[in-house]
C-alpha positions in Angstrom: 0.0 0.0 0.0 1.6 3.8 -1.1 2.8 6.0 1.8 -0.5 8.2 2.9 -3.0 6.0 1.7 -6.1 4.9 4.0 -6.4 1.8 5.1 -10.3 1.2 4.5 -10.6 -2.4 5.2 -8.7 -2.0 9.0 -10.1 -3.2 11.9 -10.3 0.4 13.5 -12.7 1.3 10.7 -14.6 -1.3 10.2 -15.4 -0.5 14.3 -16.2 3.1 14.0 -18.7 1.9 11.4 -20.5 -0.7 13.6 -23.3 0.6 15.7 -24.1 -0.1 19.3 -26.0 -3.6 18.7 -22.9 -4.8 16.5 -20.3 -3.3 19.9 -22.9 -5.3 22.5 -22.2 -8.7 20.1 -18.5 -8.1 20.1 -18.3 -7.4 24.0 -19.8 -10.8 24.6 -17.9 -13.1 22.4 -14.9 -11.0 24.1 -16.2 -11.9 27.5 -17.1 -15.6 26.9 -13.4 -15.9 25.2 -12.0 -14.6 28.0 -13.9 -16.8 30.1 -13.0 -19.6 28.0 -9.6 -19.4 27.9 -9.3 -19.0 31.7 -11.2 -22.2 32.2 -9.2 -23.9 29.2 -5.8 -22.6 31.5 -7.2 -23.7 35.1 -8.3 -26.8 33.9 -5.4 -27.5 32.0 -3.4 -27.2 34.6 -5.0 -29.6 37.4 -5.6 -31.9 34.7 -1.7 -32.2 34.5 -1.5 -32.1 38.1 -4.1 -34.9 38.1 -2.2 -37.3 35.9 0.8 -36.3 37.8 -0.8 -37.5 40.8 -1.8 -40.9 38.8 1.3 -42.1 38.4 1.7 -42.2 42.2 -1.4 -44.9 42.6 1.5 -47.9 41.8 3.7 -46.1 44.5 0.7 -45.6 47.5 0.7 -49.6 46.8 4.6 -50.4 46.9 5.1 -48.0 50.3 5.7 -50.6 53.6 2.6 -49.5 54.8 -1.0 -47.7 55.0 0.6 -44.6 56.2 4.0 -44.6 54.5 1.5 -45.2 51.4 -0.3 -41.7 52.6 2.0 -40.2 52.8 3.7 -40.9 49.4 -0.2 -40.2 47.6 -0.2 -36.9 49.5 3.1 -35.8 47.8 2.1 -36.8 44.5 -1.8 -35.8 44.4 -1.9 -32.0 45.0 -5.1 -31.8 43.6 -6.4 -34.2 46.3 -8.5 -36.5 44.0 -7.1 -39.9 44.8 -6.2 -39.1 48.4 -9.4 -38.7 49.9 -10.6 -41.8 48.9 -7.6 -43.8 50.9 -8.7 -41.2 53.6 -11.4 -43.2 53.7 -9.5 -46.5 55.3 -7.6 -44.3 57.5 -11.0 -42.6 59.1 -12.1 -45.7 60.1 -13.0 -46.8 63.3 -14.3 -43.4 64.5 -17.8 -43.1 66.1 -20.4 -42.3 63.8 -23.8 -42.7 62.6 -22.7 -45.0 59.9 -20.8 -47.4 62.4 -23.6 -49.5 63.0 -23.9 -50.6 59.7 -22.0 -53.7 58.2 -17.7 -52.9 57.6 -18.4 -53.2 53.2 -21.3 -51.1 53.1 -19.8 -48.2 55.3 -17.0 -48.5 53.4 -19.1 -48.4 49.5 -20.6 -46.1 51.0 -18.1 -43.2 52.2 -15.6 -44.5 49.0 -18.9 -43.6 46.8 -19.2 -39.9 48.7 -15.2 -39.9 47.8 -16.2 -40.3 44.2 -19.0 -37.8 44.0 -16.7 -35.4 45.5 -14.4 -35.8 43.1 -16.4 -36.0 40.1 -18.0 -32.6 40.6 -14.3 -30.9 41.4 -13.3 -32.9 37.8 -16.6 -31.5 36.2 -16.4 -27.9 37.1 -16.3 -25.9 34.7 -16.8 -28.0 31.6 -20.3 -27.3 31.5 -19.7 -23.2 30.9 -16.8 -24.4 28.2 -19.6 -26.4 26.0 -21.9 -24.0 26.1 -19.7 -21.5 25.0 -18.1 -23.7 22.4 -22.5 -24.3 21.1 -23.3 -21.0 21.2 -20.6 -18.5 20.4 -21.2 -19.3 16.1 -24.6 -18.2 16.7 -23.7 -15.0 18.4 -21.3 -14.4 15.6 -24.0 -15.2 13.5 -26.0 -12.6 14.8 -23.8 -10.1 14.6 -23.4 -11.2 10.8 -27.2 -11.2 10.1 -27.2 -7.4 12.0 -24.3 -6.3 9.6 -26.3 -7.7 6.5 -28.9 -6.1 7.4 -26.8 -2.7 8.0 -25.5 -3.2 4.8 -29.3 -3.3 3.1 -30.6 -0.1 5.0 -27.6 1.7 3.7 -28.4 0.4 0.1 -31.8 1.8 0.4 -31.2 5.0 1.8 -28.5 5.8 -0.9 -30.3 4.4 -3.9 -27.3 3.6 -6.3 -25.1 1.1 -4.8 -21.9 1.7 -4.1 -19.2 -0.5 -2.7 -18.4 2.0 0.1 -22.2 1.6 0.6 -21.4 -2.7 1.4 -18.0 -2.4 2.4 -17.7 -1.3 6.3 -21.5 -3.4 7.2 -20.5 -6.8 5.0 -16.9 -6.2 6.4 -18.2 -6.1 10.6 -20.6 -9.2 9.2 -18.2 -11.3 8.3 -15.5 -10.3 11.4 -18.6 -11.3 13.5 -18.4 -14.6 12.4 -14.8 -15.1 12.4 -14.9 -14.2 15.8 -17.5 -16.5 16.6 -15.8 -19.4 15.2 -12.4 -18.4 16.9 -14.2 -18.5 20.2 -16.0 -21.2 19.9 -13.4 -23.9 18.0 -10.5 -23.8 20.8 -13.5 -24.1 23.4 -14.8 -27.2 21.9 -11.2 -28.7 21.6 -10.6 -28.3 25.1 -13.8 -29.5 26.1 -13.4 -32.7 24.5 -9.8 -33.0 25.3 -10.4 -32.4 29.2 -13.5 -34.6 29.0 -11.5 -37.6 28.0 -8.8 -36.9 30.6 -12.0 -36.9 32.9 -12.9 -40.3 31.8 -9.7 -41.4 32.5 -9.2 -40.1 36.0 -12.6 -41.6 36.6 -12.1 -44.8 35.7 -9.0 -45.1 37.6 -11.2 -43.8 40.9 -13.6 -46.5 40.1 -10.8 -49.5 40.2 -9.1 -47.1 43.4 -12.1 -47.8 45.4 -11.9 -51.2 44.8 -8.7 -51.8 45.3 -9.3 -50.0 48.9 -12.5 -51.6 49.3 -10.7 -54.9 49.1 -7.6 -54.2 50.9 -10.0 -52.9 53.8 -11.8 -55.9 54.5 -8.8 -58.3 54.4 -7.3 -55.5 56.6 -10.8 -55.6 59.3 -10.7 -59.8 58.8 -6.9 -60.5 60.0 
């Protein structure tokens, strides 16, 4: 482009030409990428720290014992998902409502509370990140259908059409959907990729508790 000539198709202008519904649509899909992205970070992170902990489920096993195996699951699980659930064993014995009922079902029942627990600190969060990765296209889409429709007022009021007539409202339409579509793709990649990690995690609670479950009743019998 020649020294001192205007950029027409810049961002800047294509702003200064949008109104205040077109602003409002690109203040939300601002704020739900923002959102996004922090949730994508966060749960990025103790996912990592999650699988980090995993590996230490062979080593709670190989300690000497119960409480050398604590203490090595406590080390490793900084999100405290696994540790709770060998808390479990450790609690036992206190004086409680549940002690009256049989040793396995105070046990299924306080390593299925463990679970739960668990499974809602995994799940936080993803719900927000798939609705923002359904629904950001469509609010890019609606800025899209208000630029159209920008761009067919100003046809009407001019009466011959002219391209700068098009250019700034067709330009804002289709930024609107770009911007959906950037919002919206890395939020359904995350969402998918952290849902499997949650499957994961979840399934190796599942065979946790019954590898405690076990180990508790031989433990109670001898």
């Amino acid at each position: 482009m020649a020294p001192g000539t205007v950029n027409h198709l810049s961002l800047a202008q294509y702003w200064n030409q949008g109104d205040a519904a077109s602003h409002a649509v690109a203040y939300v899909l601002l704020a739900m990428s923002l959102l996004s992205w922090y949730l994508m970070l966060s749960k990025g992170v103790a996912a990592w720290h999650v699988r980090r902990g995993a590996r230490r489920l062979p080593d709670f096993w190989a300690a000497p014992s119960f409480d050398d195996g604590l203490a090595v699951l406590a080390l490793g699980d900084t999100e405290r998902i696994y540790l709770p659930l060998a808390q479990v064993q450790a609690g036992q014995g206190r004086a409680s409502l549940d002690a009256t009922l049989p040793l396995a079902d105070q046990l299924t029942r306080l390593l299925r509370d463990a679970i739960q627990h668990a499974t809602v600190r995994l799940e936080w969060g993803l719900t927000t990140l798939a609705s923002i990765g359904a629904t950001a296209p469509f609010v890019g889409l609606l800025g899209t259908v208000w630029g159209i429709y920008h761009a067919l007022a100003a046809v009407s009021q001019g009466g011959a059409v002219r391209v700068e007539q098009l250019a700034g409202p067709v330009g804002v339409a289709l930024i609107m959907t770009a911007a959906g579509l950037l919002v919206a793709i890395p939020a359904v990649l995350a969402y998918n990729g952290l849902n499997r990690i949650n499957r994961l995690t979840l399934a190796e609670l599942d065979a946790f508790a019954h590898d405690l479950h076990a180990y508790a009743l031989v433990h109670r019998e001898t």
